[in-house]
C-alpha positions in Angstrom: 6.0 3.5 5.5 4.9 1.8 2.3 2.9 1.9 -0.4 0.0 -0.1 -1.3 -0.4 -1.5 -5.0 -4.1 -0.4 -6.2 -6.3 -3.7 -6.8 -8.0 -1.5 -9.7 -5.9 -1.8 -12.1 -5.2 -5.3 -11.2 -6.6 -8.6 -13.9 -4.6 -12.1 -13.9 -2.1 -10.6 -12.0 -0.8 -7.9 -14.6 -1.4 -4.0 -14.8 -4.6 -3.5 -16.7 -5.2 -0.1 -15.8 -5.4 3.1 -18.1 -1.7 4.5 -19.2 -1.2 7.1 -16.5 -3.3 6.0 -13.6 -1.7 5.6 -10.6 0.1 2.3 -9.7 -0.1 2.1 -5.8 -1.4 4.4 -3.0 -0.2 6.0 0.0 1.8 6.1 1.6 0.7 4.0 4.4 2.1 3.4 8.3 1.9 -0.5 9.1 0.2 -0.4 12.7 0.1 -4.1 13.2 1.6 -7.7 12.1 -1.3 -9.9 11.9 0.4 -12.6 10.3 3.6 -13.6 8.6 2.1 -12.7 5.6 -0.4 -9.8 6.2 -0.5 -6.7 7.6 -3.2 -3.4 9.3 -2.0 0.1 8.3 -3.3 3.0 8.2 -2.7 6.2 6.1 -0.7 8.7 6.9 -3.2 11.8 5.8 -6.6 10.4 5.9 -6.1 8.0 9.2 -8.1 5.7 6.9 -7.4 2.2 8.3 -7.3 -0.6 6.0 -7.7 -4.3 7.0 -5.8 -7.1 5.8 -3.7 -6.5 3.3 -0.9 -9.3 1.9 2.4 -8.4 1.7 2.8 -8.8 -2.5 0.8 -5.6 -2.4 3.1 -3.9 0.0 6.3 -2.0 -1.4 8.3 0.2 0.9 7.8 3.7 1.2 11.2 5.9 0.1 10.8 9.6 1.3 13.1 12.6 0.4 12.1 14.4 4.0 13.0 12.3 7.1 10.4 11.5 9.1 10.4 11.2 13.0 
């Protein structure tokens, strides 16, 4: 599982957004490798699949419940 930085927020790569917005979203299940460098998930809730997505916007997921 990880979690998917929000492009928002996002200017010149720094964090432009309001104080207590959310940073990322998710989290998200990676359901394919499409390259070395990007990646198709889909969420977890929603089933919402997203396309391409580069891995500096990926960070992995850390959950207090294990999850089968």
């Amino acid at each position: 599982l990880v979690w998917v930085t929000a492009l928002s927020g996002i200017a010149m790569g720094k964090w432009r957004g309001k104080k207590l917005s959310p940073r990322r979203e998710g989290p998200y299940r990676v359901v394919e490798r499409l390259s070395s460098l990007t990646y198709s998930l889909i969420h977890t809730i929603s089933n919402i699949q997203l396309g391409p997505i580069h891995v500096n916007r990926l960070e992995r997921y850390y959950s207090f419940k294990v999850i089968d």
